[in-house]
Steps between C-alpha positions, in 0.01 A plus 500: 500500500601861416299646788478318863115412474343322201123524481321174334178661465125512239337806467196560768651179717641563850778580375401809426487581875860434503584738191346794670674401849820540298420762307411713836827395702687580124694180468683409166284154354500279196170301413442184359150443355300190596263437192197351672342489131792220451436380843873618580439497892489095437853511285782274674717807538245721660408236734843422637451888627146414668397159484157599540476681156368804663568875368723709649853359557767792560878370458745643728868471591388235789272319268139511398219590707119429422173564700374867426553579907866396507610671253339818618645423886834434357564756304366767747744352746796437269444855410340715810236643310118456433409382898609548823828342628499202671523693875274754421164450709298556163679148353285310712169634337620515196638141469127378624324724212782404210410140599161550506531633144652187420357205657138635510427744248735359218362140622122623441549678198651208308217307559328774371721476190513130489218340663514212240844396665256498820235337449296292214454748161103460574523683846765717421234801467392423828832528665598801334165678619560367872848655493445844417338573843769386659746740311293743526542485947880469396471860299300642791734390759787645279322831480489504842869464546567768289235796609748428812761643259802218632832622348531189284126512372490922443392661196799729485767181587490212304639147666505142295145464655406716347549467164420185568150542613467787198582192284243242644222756451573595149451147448185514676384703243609269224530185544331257415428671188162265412322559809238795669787716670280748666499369870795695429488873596857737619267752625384240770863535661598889467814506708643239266372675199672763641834309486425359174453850329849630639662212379399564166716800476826404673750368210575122603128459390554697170763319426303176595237641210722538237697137529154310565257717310260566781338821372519836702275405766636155627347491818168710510384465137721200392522330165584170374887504436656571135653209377248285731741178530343359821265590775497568921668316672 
């Protein structure tokens, strides 16, 4: 690698929380694309970076690192930026939230994406309905978090979280394009549209428009990504 971080990434897939995280922190990156249209993610090369098949990975000079939350942990660490240091007594909240990110809202919202992997193709309708309530508490309890204005969940100071949450709910919005997304509303949660507006003009996420082809308004008024080679993940 030229730079120190190599980004294996498809437009519009997690990775793209990643690209904004080091866009933000302004660290030197290559990327690799991972052609989902030619399943790529299943290719013996990719998966001897993840053996799961999953998109992102990030390459770095101690080896690769997958898992969306990780990543975003490690390199704020490795780098002291984008969430509070591991003695500060905000790391504590923050590390519950980032998880929570992970392990519940990321969890729900691929079965949103993929209920088929779920659950039989004929009730797959069904479980995507029954989910959306669910992530719509997670929003509200997020909204919450932030009308408390933490320092890692502000308006005015981005952290991974949240560009990562900013990424789950332009998703939200999306995905999966052949179904009724209106249970879907970012007025519902106004502190986090709040967040979500601000984001828009800082330049990690202009640059994250013009290398995935998001459109101008990525996270309140988002489009479907331009080339379109794969979906949320």
């Amino acid at each position: 690698m030229n730079a120190p971080y190599r980004l294996h990434y498809a437009p519009d897939n997690a990775s793209l929380v990643i690209r904004l995280v080091l866009e933000e922190m302004g660290l030197p990156y290559e990327t690799a694309l991972v052609d989902r249209r030619q399943n790529a993610q299943d290719a013996p090369t990719y998966r001897a970076l993840n053996p799961n098949g999953l998109i992102p990975v990030l390459e770095t000079p101690q080896g690769p690192i997958f898992e969306t939350a990780a990543i975003l942990l490690w390199l704020a660490d490795t780098h002291a930026q984008l969430a509070p240091a591991p003695k500060s007594p905000d790391r504590a909240a923050f590390l519950k939230w980032l998880f929570f990110a992970s392990n519940t809202l990321h969890a729900d919202l691929r079965i949103l994406f993929y209920a088929r992997k779920y659950i039989d193709t004929k009730h797959a309708d069904a479980l995507r309905h029954g989910i959306r309530p669910r992530l719509r508490q997670h929003l509200r309890v997020l909204d919450d978090v932030a009308k408390t204005a933490p320092t890692w969940l502000h308006a005015d100071q981005p952290s991974v979280l949240t560009y990562y949450i900013a990424c789950q709910m332009r998703w939200m919005a999306l995905y999966p394009a052949s179904t009724d997304r209106s249970w879907f509303q970012l007025a519902d949660t106004p502190h986090l549209q709040t967040i979500l507006m601000n984001l828009e003009r800082r330049p990690a996420t202009r640059a994250a428009i013009s290398a995935e082809g998001l459109g101008v308004t990525p996270f309140t008024s988002p489009a479907y990504a331009k080339p379109p080679e794969g979906s949320a993940t």
